[in-house]
NUPA-774490 format. One record per residue (C-alpha): x, y negated, z. Coordinates in Angstrom, 2 decimals, decimal comma. Last residue first. Example, Ala and Ser with C-alpha at 12.3 -4.5 7.8 and 13.67 -1.06 7.14 Angstrom:
REM residues 2
<atom c1="13,67" c2="1,06" c3="7,14"/>
<atom c1="12,30" c2="4,50" c3="7,80"/>
REM end
This chain:
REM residues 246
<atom c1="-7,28" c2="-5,33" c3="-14,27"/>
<atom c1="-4,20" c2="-7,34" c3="-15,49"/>
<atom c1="-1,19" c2="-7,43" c3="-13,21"/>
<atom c1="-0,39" c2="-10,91" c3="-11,61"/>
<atom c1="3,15" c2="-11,81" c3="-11,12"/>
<atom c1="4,67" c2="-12,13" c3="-7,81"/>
<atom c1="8,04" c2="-10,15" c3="-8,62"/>
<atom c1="7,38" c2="-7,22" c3="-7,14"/>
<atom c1="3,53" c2="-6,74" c3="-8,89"/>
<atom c1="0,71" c2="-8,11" c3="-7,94"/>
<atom c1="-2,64" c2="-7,02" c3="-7,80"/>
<atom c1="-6,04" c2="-8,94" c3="-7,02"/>
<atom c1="-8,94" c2="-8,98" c3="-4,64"/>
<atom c1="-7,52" c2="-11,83" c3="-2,42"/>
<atom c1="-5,42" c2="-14,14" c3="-4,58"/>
<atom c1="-7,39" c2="-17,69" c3="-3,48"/>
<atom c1="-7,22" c2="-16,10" c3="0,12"/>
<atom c1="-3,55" c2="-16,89" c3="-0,35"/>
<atom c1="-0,22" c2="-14,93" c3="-0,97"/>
<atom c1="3,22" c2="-16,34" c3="-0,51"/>
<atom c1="4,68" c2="-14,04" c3="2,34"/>
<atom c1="2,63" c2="-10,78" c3="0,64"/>
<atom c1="4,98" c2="-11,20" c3="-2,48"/>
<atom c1="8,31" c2="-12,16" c3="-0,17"/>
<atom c1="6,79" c2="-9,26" c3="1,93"/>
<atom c1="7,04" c2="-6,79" c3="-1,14"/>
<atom c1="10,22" c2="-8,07" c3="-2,24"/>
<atom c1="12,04" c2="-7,29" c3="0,47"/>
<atom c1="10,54" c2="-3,67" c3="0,55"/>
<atom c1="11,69" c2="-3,11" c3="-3,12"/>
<atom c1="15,40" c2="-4,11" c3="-1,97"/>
<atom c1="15,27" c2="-2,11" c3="1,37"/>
<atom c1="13,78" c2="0,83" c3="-0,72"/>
<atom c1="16,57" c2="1,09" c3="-3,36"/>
<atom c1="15,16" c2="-0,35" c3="-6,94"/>
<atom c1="15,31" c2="1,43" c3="-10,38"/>
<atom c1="15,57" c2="-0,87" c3="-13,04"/>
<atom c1="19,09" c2="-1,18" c3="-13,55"/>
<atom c1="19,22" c2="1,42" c3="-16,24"/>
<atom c1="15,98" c2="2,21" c3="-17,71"/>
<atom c1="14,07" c2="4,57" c3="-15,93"/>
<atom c1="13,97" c2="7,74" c3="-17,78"/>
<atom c1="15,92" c2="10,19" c3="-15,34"/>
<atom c1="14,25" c2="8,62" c3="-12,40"/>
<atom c1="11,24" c2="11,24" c3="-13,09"/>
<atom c1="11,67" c2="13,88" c3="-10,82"/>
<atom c1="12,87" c2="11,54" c3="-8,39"/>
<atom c1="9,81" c2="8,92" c3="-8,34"/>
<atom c1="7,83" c2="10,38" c3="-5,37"/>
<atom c1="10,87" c2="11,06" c3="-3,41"/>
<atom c1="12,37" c2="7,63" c3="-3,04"/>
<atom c1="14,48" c2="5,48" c3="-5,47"/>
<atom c1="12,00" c2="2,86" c3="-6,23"/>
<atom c1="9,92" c2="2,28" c3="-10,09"/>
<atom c1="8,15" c2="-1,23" c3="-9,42"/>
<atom c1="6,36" c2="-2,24" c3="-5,90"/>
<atom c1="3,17" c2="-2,98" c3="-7,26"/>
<atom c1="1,05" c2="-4,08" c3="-5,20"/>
<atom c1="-2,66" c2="-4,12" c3="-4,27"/>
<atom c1="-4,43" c2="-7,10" c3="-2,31"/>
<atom c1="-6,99" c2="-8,18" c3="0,12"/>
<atom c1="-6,24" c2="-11,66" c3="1,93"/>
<atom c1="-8,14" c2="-12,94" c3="4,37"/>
<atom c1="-8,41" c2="-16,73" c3="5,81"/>
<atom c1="-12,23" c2="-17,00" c3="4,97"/>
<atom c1="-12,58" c2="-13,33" c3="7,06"/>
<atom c1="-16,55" c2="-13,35" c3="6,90"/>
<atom c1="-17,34" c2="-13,47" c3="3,74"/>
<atom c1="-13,99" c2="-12,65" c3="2,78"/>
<atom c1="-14,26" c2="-9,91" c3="3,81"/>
<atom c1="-16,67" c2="-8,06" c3="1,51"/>
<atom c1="-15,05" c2="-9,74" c3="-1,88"/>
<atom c1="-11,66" c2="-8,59" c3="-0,86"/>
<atom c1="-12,83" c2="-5,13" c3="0,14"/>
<atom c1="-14,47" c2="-4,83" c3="-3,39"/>
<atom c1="-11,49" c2="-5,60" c3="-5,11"/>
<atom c1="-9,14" c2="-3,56" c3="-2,95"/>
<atom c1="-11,62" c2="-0,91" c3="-3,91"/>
<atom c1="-11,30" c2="-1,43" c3="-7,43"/>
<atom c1="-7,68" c2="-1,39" c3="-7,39"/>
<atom c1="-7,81" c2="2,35" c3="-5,50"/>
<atom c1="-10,23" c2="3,28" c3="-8,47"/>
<atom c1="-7,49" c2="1,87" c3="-11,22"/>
<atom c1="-5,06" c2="3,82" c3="-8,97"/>
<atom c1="-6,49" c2="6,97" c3="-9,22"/>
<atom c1="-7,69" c2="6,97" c3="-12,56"/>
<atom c1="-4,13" c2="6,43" c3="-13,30"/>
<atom c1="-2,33" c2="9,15" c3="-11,30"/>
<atom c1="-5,13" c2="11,88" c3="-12,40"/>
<atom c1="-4,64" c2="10,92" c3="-15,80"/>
<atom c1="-1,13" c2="10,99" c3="-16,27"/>
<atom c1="-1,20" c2="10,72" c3="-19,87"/>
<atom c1="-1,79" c2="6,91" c3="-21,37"/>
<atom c1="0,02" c2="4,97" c3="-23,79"/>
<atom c1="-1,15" c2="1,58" c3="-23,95"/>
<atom c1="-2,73" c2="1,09" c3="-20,41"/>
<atom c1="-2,19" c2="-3,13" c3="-19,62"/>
<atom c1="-6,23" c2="-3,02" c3="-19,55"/>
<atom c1="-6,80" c2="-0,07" c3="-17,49"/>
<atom c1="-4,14" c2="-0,96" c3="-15,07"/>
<atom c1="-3,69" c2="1,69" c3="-13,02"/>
<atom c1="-0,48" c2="2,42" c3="-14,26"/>
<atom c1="0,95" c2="-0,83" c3="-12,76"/>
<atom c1="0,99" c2="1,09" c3="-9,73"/>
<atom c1="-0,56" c2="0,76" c3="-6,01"/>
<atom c1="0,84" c2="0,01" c3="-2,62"/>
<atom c1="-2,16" c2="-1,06" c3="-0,18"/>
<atom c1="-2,17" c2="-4,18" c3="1,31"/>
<atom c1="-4,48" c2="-5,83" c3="3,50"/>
<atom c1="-3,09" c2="-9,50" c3="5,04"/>
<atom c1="-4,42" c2="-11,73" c3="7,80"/>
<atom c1="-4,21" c2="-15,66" c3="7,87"/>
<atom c1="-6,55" c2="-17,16" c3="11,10"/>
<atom c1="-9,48" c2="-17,75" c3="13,19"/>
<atom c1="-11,35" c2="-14,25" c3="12,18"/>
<atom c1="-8,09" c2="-11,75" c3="13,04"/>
<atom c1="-8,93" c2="-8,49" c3="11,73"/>
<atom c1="-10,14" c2="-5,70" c3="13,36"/>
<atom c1="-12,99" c2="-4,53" c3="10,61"/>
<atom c1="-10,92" c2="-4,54" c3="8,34"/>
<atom c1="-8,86" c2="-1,54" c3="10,58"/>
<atom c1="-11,41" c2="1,54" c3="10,32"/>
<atom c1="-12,75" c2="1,27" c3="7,03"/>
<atom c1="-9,41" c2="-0,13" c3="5,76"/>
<atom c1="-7,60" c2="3,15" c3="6,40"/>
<atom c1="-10,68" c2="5,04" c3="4,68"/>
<atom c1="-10,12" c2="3,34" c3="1,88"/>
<atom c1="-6,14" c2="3,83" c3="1,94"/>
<atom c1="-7,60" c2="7,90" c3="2,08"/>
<atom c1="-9,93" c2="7,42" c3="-0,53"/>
<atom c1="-7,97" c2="5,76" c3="-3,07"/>
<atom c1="-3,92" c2="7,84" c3="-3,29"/>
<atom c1="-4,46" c2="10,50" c3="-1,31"/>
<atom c1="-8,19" c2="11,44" c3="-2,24"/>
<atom c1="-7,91" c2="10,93" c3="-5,58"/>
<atom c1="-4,77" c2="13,04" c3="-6,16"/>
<atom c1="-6,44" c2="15,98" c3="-4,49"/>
<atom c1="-9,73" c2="15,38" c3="-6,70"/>
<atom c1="-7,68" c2="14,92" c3="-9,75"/>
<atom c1="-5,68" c2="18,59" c3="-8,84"/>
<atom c1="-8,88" c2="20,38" c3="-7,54"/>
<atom c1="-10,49" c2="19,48" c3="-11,27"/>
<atom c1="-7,61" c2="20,39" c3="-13,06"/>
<atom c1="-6,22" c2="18,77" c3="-16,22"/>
<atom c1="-3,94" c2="19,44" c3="-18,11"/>
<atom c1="-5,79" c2="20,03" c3="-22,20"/>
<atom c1="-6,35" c2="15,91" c3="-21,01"/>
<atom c1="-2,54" c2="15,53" c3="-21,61"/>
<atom c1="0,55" c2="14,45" c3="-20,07"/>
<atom c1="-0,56" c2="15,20" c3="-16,31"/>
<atom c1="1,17" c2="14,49" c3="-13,20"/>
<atom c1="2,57" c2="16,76" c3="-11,80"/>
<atom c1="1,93" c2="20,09" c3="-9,91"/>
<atom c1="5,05" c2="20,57" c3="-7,25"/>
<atom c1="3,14" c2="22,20" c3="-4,75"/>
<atom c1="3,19" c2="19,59" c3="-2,68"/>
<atom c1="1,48" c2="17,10" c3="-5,03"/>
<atom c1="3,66" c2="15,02" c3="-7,37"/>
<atom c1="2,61" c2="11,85" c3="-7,86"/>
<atom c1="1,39" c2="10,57" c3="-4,09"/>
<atom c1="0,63" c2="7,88" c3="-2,25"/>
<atom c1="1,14" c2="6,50" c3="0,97"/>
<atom c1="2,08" c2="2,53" c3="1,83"/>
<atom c1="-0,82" c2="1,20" c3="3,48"/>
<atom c1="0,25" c2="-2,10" c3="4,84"/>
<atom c1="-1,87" c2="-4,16" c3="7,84"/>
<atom c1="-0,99" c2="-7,06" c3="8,51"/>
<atom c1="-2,71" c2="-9,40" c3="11,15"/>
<atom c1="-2,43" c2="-6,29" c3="13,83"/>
<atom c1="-5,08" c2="-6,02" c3="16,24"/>
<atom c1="-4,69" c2="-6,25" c3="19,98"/>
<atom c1="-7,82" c2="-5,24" c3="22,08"/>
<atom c1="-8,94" c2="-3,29" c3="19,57"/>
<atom c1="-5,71" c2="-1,56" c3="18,53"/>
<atom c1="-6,46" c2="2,15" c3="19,98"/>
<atom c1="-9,59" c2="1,66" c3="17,82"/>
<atom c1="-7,43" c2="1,78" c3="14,92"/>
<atom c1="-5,39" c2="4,15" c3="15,86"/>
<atom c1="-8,21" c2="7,10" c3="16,95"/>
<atom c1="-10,26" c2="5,83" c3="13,04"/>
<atom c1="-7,33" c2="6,74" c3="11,56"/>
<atom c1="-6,78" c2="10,41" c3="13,31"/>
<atom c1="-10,69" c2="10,77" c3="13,39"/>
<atom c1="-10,97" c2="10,41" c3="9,16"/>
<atom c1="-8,21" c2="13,65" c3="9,26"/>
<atom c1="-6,89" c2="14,60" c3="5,56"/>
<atom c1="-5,09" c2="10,97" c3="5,34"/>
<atom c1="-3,49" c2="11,88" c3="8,88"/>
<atom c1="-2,44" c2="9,46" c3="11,38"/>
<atom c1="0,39" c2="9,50" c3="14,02"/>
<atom c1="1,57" c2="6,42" c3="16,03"/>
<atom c1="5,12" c2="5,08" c3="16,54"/>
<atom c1="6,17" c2="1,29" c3="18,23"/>
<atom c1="8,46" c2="-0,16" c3="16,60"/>
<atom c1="9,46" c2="-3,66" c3="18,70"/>
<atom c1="12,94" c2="-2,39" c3="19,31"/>
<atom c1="13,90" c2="-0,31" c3="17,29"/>
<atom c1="14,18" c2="3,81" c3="16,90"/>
<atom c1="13,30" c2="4,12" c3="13,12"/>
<atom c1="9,47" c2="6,11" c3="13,28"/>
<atom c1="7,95" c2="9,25" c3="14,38"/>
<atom c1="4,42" c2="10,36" c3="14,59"/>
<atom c1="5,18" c2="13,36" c3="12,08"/>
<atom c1="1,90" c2="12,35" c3="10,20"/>
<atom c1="2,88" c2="8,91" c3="9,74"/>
<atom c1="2,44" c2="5,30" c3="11,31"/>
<atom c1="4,85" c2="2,34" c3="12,55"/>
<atom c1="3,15" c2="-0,33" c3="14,32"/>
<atom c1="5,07" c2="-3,00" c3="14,21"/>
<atom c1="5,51" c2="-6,09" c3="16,45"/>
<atom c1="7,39" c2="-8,53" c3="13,95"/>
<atom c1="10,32" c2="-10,03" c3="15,09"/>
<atom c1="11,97" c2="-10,38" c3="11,74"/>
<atom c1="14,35" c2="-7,39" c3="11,94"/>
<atom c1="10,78" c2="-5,34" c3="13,01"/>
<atom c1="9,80" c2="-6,48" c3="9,68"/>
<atom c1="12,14" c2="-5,20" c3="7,95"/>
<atom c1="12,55" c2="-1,99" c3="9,64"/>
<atom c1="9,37" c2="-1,11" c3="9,70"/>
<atom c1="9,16" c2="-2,29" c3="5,57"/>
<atom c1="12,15" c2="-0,03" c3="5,04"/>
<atom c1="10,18" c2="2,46" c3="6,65"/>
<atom c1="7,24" c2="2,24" c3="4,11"/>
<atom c1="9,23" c2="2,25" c3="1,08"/>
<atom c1="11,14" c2="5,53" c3="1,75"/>
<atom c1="8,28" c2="7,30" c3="3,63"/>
<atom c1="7,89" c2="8,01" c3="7,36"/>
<atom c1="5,79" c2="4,36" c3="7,85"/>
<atom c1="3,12" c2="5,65" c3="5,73"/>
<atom c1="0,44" c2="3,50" c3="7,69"/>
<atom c1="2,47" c2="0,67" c3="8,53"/>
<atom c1="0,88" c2="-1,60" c3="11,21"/>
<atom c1="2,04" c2="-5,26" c3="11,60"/>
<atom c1="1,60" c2="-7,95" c3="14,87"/>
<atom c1="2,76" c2="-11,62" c3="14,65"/>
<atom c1="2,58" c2="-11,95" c3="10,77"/>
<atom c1="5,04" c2="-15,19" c3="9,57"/>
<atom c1="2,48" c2="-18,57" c3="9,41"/>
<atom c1="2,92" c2="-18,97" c3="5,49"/>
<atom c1="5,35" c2="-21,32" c3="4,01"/>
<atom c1="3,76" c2="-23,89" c3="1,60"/>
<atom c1="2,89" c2="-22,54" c3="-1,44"/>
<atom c1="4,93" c2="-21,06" c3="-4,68"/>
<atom c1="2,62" c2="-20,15" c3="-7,34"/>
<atom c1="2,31" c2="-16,34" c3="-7,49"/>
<atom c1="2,80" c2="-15,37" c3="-11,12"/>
REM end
């Protein structure tokens, strides 16, 4: 559990890559509520119509489209930055898998790449901007279920092994900056089981009163990122503050 610290200096300037997304536009609006500048990302290049949103497109399947934004913000870099894609489900409607007779080599390496190597690519481009004199924050939403240790069940291979790699990456990120980023914090989070597409076809078998809207998860999320310090870079936390094993 996060211990609770002295109130940290509130972001000045966010970006939202997955800002379309239940989770991720609940954290525009938010944010922008709290006089935030945000910079509100997606594919469809649109965002909620406030004032201090300001849209921009990006594509996890297009390395230019990321690094385009992030150089865009040069001059003006954000102090948060939130990736909040992911996927369970692909398009096609293949989930995820309950047993290793599943799997599908195109299916893990789809899954992969949306859920680690495109938020890896995100902080390719955008560590790099980050404020040097002061608190900055890199999140990327990830799942309890990529916890290798706190894995007693398993299935949903793809899913987990994607998470668990996205978790080592936040890792790694957290050790890299903060070598040179002492105020930096690197982190994953879990946001818990939210009402938004990529849980619906399995909502069914969340317990009752354990299913969160998106304005409620989203609140959480920034109280999480609100009390984080450089101490808890390269870690994740779930909604309520409390550490999730590796």
């Amino acid at each position: 559990m996060i211990e609770m610290q002295a109130p940290q200096a509130p972001c000045r300037k966010a970006a939202i890559f997955g800002a379309s997304g239940g989770i991720g536009a609940a954290l525009v609006e938010l944010l922008a509520g709290r006089g935030t500048q945000v910079l509100a990302g997606s594919r469809s290049g649109k965002a909620p119509d406030m004032a201090g949103v300001t849209p921009f497109t990006f594509d996890l399947d297009d390395e230019a489209s990321i690094a385009a934004a992030a150089a865009s913000w040069a001059d003006d870099p954000p102090d948060l930055v939130l990736v909040t894609t992911g996927v369970l489900t692909l398009a096609d409607g293949t989930g995820p898998e309950r047993s290793f007779k599943q799997l599908d080599a195109d299916v893990m390496a789809r899954v992969l790449h949306l859920n680690a190597i495109g938020p890896a690519l995100v902080a390719k481009h955008v560590l790099p901007l980050l404020p040097r004199d002061r608190r900055s924050v890199f999140a990327a939403l990830s799942a309890r279920v990529g916890s290798i240790g706190d894995n007693r069940i398993g299935g949903w291979h793809s899913y987990r092994a994607s998470k668990a790699a996205l978790n080592m990456l936040v890792r790694n990120f957290a050790i890299e900056l903060g070598r040179t980023h002492k105020q930096a914090v690197v982190a994953a989070l879990h946001p818990g089981t939210v009402d938004t597409g990529l849980s619906e076809p399995f909502q069914a078998n969340v317990p009752e009163g354990q299913l969160q809207l998106p304005a409620r998860a989203a609140q959480h999320l920034l109280d999480v990122i609100d009390g984080l310090t450089p101490e808890d870079s390269g870690q994740q936390f779930d909604w309520k503050g409390e550490r999730i094993a590796p």
